[in-house]
N, C-alpha and C positions, 0 to 999 in steps of 0.2 A: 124273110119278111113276114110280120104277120099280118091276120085278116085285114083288123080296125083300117092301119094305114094302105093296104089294099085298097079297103072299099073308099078311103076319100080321097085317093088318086083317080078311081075310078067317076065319082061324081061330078069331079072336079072339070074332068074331061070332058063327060056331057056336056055340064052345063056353061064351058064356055063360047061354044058358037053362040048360045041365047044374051051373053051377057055384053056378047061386043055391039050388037047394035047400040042399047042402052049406056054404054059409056062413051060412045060416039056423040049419042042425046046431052047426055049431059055436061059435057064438053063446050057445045054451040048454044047450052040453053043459059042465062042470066045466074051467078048463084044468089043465095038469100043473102043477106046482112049479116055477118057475124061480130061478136063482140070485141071492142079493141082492146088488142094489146098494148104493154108497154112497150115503148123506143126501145132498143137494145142500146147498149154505151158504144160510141164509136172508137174504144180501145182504153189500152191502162196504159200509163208511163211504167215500162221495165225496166230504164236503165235511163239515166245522163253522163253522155258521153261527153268531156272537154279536149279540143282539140287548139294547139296554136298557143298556148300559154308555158311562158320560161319562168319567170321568177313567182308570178302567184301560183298556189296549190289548187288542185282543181276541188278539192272539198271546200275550199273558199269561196268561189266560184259555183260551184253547186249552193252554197248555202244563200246566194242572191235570190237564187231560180225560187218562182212563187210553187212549181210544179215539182214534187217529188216522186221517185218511184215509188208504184201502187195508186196513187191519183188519175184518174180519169183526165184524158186528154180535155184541155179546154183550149180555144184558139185565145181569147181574153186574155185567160192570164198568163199564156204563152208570150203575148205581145207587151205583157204588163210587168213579166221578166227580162224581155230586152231591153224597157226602158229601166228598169233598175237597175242594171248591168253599166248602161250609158253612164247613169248619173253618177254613179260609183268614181268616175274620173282617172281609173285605170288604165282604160282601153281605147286606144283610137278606133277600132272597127270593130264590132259586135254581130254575128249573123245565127241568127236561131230556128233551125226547124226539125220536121218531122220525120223518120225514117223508119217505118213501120213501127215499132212496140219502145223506138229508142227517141231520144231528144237528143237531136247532135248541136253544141255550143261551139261555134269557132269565133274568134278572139284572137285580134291583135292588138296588145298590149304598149300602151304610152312609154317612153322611154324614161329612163331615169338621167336625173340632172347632172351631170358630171361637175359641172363650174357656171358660176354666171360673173362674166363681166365685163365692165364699162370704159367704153372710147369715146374720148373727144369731152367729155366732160373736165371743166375746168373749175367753174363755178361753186358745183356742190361738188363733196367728194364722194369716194367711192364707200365709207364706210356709212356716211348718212343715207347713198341710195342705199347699199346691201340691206339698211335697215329698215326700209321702205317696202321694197317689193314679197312677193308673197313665192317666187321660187329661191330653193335653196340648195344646197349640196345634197345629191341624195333623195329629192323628192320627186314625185312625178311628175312627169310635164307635160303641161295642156297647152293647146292654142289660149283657150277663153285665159287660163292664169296667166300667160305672155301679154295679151292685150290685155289684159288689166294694171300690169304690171308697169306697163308703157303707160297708160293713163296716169297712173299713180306720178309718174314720173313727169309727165306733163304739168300736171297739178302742181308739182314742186317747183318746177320754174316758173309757170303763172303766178305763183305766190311771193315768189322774188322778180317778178317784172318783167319775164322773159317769156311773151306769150307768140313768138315767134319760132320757140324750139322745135325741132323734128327728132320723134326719136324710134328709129327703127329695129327691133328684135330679130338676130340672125340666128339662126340656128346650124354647129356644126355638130353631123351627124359623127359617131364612133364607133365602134366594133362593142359588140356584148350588149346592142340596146340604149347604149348612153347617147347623150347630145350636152355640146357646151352653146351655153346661150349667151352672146355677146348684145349688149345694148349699143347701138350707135345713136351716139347724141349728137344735135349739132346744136347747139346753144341759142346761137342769134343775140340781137341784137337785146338788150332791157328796154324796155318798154315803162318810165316812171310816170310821176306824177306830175303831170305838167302843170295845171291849174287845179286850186279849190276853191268851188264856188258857195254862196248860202243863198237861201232864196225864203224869204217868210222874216228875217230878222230883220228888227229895226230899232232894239234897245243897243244891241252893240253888231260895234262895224267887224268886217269881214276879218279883218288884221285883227282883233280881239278873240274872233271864234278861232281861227285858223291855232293859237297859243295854248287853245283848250285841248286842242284834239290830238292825238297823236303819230295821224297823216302828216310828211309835209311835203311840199314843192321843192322840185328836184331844184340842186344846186352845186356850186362846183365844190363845194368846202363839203358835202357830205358824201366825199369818198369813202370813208369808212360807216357808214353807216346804213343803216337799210330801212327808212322811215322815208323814205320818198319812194318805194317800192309800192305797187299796187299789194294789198293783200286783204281780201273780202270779210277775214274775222277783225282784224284793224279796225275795218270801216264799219262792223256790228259793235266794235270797243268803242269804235269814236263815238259813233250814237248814243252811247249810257253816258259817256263822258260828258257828252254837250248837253243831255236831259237833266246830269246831276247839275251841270254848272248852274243851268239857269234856276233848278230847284235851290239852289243854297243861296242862290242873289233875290228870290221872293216869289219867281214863277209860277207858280205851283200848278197851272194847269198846261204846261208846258208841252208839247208834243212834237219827238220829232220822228217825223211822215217816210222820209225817206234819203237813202243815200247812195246815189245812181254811179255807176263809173264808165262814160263811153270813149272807147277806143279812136283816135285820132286816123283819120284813114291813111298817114303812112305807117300806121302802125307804132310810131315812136314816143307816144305818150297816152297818158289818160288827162280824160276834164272829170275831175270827181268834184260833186253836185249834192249839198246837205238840202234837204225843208225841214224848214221848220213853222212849229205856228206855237208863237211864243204867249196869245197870253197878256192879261193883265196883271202890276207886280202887287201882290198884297203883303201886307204890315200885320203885325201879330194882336189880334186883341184880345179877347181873356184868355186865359189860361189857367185851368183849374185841373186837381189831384182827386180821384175817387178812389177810392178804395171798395171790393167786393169781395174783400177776405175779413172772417171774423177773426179778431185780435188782432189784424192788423190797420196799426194807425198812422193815416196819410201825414200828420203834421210833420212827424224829422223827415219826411222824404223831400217836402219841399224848398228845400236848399239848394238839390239838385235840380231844377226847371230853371235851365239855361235862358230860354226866351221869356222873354219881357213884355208886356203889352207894348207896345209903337216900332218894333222891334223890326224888320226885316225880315218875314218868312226864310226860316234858312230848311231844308230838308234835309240836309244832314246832322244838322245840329237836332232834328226832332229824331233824329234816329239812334245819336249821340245819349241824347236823355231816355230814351227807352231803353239802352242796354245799359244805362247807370242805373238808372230806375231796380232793373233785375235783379242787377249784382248788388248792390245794397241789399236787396231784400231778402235777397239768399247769403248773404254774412249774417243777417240777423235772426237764422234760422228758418224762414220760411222757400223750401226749399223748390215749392209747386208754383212759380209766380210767371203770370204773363201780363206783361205792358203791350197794352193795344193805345193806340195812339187816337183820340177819332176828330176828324177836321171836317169842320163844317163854315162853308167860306159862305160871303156877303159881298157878291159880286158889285153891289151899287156901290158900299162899302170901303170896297176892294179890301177888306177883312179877312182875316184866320183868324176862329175861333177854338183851341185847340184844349182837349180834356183827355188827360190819358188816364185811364182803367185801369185798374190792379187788379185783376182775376187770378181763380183758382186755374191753374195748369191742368191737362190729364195727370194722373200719377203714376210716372212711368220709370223703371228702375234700369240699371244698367245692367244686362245680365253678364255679359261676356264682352271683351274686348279682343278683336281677333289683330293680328298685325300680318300685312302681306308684301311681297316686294325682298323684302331685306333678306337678301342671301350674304352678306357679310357682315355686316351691324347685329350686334345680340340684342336679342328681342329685350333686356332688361335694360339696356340703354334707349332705347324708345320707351318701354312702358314708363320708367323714374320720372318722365317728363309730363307726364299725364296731370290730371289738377282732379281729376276722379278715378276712381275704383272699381271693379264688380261689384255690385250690390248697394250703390250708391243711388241717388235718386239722378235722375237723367238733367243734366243742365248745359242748355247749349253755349251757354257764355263760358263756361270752362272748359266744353270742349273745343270753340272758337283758341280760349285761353294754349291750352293745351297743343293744339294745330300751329301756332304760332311759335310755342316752345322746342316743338320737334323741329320745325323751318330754319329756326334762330340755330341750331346744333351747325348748318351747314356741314352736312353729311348727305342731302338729300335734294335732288334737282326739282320734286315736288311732292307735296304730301298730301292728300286726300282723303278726307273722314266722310264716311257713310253711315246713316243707319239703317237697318232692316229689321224686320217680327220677328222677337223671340220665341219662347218655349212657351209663353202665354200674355194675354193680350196689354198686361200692366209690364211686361219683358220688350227688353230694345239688346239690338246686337250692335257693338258699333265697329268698322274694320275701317283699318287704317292701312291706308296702301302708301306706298314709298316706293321711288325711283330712286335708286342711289345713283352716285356719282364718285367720282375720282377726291379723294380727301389728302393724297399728296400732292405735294408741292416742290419745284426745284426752281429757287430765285436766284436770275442773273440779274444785278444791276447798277449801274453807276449813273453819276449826276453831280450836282454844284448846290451849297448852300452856304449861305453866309458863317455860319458858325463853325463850320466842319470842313470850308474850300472843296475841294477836287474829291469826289469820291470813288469808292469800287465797293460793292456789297454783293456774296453769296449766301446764299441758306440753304437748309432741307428741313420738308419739317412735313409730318405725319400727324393728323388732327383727328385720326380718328385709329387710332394703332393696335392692330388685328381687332378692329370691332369693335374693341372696348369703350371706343370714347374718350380715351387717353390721348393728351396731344403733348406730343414730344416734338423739340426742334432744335438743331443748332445753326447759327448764323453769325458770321464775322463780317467786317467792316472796315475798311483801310481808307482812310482818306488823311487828308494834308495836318490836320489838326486833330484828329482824333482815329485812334482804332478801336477796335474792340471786338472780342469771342465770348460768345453768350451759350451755355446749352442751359435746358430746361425743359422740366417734363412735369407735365400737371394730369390728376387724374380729379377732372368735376364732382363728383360721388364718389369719395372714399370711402370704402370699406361698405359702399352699396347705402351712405347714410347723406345726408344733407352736407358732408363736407366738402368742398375741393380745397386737397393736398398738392402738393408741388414744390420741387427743389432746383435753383438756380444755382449754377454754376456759374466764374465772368470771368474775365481778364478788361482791364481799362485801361489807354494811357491816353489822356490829354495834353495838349501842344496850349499853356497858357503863357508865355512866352511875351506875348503882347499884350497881355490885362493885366498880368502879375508877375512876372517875370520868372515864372518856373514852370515845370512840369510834373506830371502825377499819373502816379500806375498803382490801380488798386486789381489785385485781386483774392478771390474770397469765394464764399455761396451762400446761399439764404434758404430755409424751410419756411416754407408759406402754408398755412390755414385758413380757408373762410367758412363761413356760413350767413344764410338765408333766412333773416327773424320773418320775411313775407317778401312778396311780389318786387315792392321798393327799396325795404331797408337791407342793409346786407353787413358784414363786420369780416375784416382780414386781420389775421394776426403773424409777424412775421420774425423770425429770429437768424441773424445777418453775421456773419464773421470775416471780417475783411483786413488784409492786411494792404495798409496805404503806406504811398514813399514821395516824397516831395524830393524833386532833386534835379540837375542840373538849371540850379538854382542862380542868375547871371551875379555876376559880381559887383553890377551896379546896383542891384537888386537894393529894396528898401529891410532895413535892419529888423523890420516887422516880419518879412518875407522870412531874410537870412536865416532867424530863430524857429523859421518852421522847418528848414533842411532836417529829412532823415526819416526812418520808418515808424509809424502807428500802428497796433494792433486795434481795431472799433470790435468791439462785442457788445452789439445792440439787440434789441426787442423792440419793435412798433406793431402799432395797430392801425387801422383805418375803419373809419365809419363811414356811411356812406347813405344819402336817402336820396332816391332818384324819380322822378315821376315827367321823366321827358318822356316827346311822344317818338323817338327817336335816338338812338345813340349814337348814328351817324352824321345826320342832317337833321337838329332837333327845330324845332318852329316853334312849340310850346312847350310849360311843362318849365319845372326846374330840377337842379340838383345841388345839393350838399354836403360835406364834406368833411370830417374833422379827423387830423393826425396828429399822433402822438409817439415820438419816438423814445426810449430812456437806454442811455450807454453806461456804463459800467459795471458789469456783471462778470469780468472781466476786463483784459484789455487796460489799455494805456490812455484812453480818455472816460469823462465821467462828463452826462450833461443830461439835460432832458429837453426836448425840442418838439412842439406843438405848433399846429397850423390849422388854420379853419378857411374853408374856400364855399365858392357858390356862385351857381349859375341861374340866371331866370331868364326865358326867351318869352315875347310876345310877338304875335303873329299880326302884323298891321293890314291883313287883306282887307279886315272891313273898312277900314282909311284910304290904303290905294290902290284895291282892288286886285291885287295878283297876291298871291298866297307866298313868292318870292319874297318878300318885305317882310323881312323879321327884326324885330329889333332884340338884343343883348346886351343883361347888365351884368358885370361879373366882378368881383372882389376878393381878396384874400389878405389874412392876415398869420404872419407868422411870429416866434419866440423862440429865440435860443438860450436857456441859463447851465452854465456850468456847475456841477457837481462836487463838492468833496475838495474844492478850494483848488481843483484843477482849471489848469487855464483852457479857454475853448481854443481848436486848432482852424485853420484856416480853409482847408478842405469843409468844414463842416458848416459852414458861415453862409449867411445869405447874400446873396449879389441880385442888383438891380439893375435892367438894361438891356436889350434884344429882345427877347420872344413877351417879357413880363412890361418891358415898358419901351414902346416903340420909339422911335426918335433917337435913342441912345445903342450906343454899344454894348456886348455883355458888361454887367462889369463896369460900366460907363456913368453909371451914376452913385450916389452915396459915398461910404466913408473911403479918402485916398490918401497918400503920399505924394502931395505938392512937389516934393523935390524930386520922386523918384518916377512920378505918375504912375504904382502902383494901385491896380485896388486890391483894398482891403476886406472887403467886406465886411456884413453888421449880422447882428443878434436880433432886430426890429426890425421887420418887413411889413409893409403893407401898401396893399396894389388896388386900382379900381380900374377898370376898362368897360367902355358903352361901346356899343356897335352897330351897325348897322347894315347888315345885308342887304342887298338887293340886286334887282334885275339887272342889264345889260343891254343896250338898244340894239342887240345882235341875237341871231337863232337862238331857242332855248336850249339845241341840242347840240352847241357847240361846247356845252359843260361851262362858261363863263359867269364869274357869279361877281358882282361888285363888293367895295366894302368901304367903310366910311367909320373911323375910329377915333376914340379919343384914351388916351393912358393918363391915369395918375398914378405918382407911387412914392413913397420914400423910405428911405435903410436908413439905421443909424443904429449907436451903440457897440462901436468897434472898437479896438486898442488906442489907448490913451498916449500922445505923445505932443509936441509942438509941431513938428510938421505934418499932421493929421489931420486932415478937415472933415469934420462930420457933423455934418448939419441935416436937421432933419426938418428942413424945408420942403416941400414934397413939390415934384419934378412932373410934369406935363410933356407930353409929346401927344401931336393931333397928326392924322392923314387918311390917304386914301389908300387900297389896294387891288389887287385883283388874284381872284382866285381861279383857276383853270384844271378841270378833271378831266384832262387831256385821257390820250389812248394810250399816253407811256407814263403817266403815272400822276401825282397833283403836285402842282407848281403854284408857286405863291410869289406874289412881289408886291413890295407896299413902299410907299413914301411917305417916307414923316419927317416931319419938322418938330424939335425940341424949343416948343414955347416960353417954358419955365424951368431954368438951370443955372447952374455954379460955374464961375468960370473956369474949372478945375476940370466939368463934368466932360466926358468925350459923347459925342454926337456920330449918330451914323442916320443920313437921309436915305438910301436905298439898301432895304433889306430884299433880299433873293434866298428863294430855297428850290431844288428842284431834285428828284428823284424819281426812280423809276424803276420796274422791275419787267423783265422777259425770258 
């Protein structure tokens, strides 16, 4: 050792008896204040351990956690990771804490759905619920998603009347985590509509409103139907229904308040309760055109201003003239146009004063058109249908126009156009969403009609064939008096251009045996062409090869008849025009159509003629006379021409017949030119028909499809084969009656009685015509 450390071993020794006193002292004495330091960290996250978890990965799970390793323990958002864990909807238990330097995560995990499904439900089925609720094969299962699930399901029979159902969610547990979740349903009893009341109306009685709306009072004839069913978006429809009604009878300040539905305490109906506060009716008085666009001049617009000073406030008809207003103005080039309507009433008056404005529009262009939905329909068959383009100027009247053309396709359960902000502020996106639907078809069907007796009718047919839009079908037909096998296949847009192409195929043989005394079997096929000159006009052109056979022909048969035994080759071309501006092509109320055909044979083939006909329909709607929109009246007329060719004589098959569908009262056939001795008809070369009509209501439900009819037929043929026993006279032939028309559930039935007021005593008469068909 050396000195140094010697000598301060040695000091050290001294001096410490002297130094225990003094740190005794200072022990018991106060210290000074020292300066603060910082908190030390109460630790780091080292590790996240997951424990309890089978099918998630625990890096998934870690990747919830707000706390990572190397972060400083916080208890916040330690708690603030359990609940994000929860919300996740994985895990039925979650438990998170602390274990020295580690965050231990246990977790047990929600099971997975094996199956869901439904007992005891009769009512809806199980493919409408499956499509309802929010578990699926395969997904995770919550409590909160079963009770919703169950609500959801609730809701759906509340909506059909059945607000007495109970519907229980079982869960059977499985091996490996799974559960099957069985719904038990118990239905109960419907719950319809027992009463609808109005409260506030005093223009029209209760029985008037109740026709308007499309609630109705349970009944026994509306087994099939479900408009006596409570259903809350209904009673939000009926509301607009009954606001438009009375806006279009003169209303205008019309208001309805409210539509209440309270439950019967034994549960077995509702009292549904309209207000209303109807309002004084105001009459139309000026009506003037302004224009607020330069170069544009209000005079040819007003042609279109439907109301009249003294006129009946109609609000639809002012809504009518506003989107005529547009679409005129944008054919005429002005592409930016809005019609603002502005009503200023004279209550003392009881005046409408009405000025519609022709403003500049924003200018707004179409950037993109997106299409969504359609997993089977090619996107080019939705676009063709469109009435605008990219890059076009934005017009909501063609795309109204356009939404309506993709509907009319019937390919689609619903269509829906939106627009949203483009790439910039003058830019619009517009997306078109579509629900498809089933577009085949397999028809069973039989029935009875006067012209055809006893029938049996199958088909198949494919209206939209792989997507294309191509509708292809074949259908036969056997009944007492007629059969027939049809195939044919059309494609709308051939070649992607304005045509529709299509090729028919037939087989015919009619049973005329009792108008003429023969029979006839054509068959053949036809190539058909149309196109589209606009919205209205359209043109078909059609080229037809058919090989015809007249034969077992009776032996009393008329010597007219006998000359027609044996086979014809027809090698024809027609055309059809066509201008159509009904509001409707099923059920038309206004609006007409016209018609003119032109056939020419001999281009081949064993006869030669040319055969022309002109027809035409006009409907007027007589609501504003008696007051239900039911009441249409129809005038309708046709005229035809048959001349032979090339000094060929015309053949009988090709000939006009008067009588059944074209002039009521009479049998096919039953009127014009005949065979006295044979009662043969003949048929003529000169045709021409007139029929008035009149539809209307039925003092029965509106929803039992019942429509009346009230008719009168003129018509008369002539210009047939020349002989002494021949009578052709072209006196023109009346038959008047009534009818009834029925859009039953199994198909539409028609029966009319008429009486032949003016006729030959040669002509045949038929007072009850029937026709009835059906398809399932």
């Amino acid at each position: 050792m050396s000195l140094l450390p010697r000598a301060l071993l040695l000091a050290s020794a001294c001096l410490a008896p002297a130094l225990l006193p003094l740190a005794a002292e200072a022990q018991t004495r106060p210290r000074a204040p020292a300066r603060a330091a910082p908190a030390a960290p109460e630790g780091v996250v080292q590790a996240i351990e997951v424990r309890g978890n089978q099918r998630i990965e625990a890096d998934t799970i870690r990747s919830y956690m707000l706390l990572q390793p190397g972060d400083a323990f916080d208890a916040e958002r330690l708690d603030r990771s359990l609940r994000t864990l929860f919300a996740t909807g994985l895990f039925r238990d979650v438990q998170v804490r602390r274990d020295g330097g580690r965050v231990i995560v246990e977790v047990v995990e929600n099971p997975i759905v094996n199956r869901v499904a439904f007992e005891g439900n009769r009512r809806i089925s199980d493919d409408v619920l499956r499509g309802e609720v929010q578990l699926r094969p395969r997904s995770v299962f919550t409590t909160q998603a079963a009770q919703a699930d169950r609500q959801r399901i609730l809701e759906l029979y509340a909506r059909r009347g059945r607000f007495a159902a109970v519907v229980e969610p079982k869960i059977i547990e499985l091996d490996q985590n799974r559960v099957d979740v069985v719904y038990e349903i118990r239905e109960g009893e419907a719950a319809l509509v027992a009463r609808i009341n109005f409260v506030g109306n005093q223009a029209y009685s209760d029985r008037r409103l109740r026709e308007v709306i499309s609630t109705r009072e349970q009944a026994w004839y509306r087994l099939l139907s479900t408009s006596d069913q409570l259903d809350p978006e209904r009673l939000a429809f009926d509301r607009e229904l009954l606001r438009r009604f009375y806006l279009r009878n003169g209303y205008a300040d019309v208001q309805v308040t409210g539509a209440t539905a309270e439950l019967a305490p034994d549960r077995t109906g509702f009292f549904v309760t309209f207000t209303l506060e109807e309002g004084p009716r105001y009459r139309v008085g000026e009506v003037e055109l302004v224009s607020n666009l330069r170069n544009l001049d209000p005079a040819p617009f007003r042609r279109y201003l439907e109301l009249r000073p003294g006129d009946w406030y109609d609000g639809d008809l002012v809504e009518r003239t506003v989107q005529r207003l547009q679409d005129e103005a944008n054919l005429r080039g002005f592409a930016f146009v809005e019609v603002q309507p502005r009503i200023q009433r004279d209550r003392e008056a009881r005046r409408v004063n009405l000025t519609f404005e022709m403003n500049e529009a924003p200018r707004v262009f179409v950037e993109r058109i997106d299409i969504v939905g359609n997993t089977r329909t090619q996107d080019r068959v939705i676009r063709r249908e469109f009435r605008v383009a990219e890059g076009d100027a934005f017009n909501a009247a063609q795309l109204r126009r356009s939404r309506d053309r993709i509907r009319d396709l019937g390919y689609f359960a619903d269509v829906q156009m939106t627009t949203s902000p483009g790439s910039a502020p003058d830019r619009t996106v517009v997306t078109t969403t579509v629900t498809e639907r089933a577009t085949g078809e397999i028809s069973l069907g039989g029935g009875y009609s006067t012209d055809a007796g006893f029938l049996a009718d199958v088909g198949l047919r494919e209206r939209n064939l792989l997507g294309t839009g191509i509708d292809a079908r074949i259908n036969g037909t056997l009944a007492q008096r007629r059969s027939q096998l049809d195939f044919s296949i059309t494609d709308p847009y051939f070649l992607d251009r304005n045509l529709a192409a299509g090729i028919d195929l037939f087989y015919l043989q009619r049973n005329l045996l009792t108008i003429a005394s023969y029979r006839e079997r054509r068959a053949g096929f036809a190539v058909r062409i149309g196109y589209a000159f606009n919205e209205r006009l359209r043109q078909s052109w059609t080229y037809s090869l058919i090989n015809r056979q007249v034969f077992d022909v009776l032996p009393e048969a008329s010597r007219f008849v006998q000359e027609q035994r044996g086979t014809t080759l027809l090698s024809q071309i027609g055309q059809t025009l066509s201008y159509d501006v009904r509001d409707s092509f099923i059920d038309p109320r206004r609006g007409y159509i016209l018609r003119l055909g032109t056939d020419f044979a001999g281009l081949g083939g064993d006869v030669a003629y040319i055969r022309a006909r002109v027809d035409g329909s006009y409907f007027v709607p007589l609501e504003w006379l008696m007051g239900s929109s039911e009441w249409v009246l129809s005038i309708g007329g046709s005229v035809g021409y048959l001349e032979p060719l090339f000094n060929r004589r015309d053949r009988i098959v090709d000939r006009f017949f008067l009588g059944g569908e074209n002039l009521r009262g009479f049998r096919i056939g039953g009127a014009g030119p005949r065979d006295i001795t044979t009662r043969d008809s003949l048929g003529g070369r000169f045709l021409w028909t007139q029929t008035t009509e009149l539809r209307y209501p039925l003092p029965l439900p509106a929803e039992l499809g019942l429509v009346g009819r009230a008719f009168v037929d003129v018509g008369s043929l002539t210009q047939s084969v020349k002989g002494p026993e021949v009578r052709d006279d072209a006196t023109p032939r009346v038959g008047a009656g009534i009818g009834v028309s029925w859009r039953s559930p199994f198909g539409l039935i028609n029966l009319d009685i008429a009486q032949a007021l003016v006729k030959k005593p040669y002509d045949e008469t038929q007072v009850f015509r029937f026709g009835f068909g059906t398809r399932f």
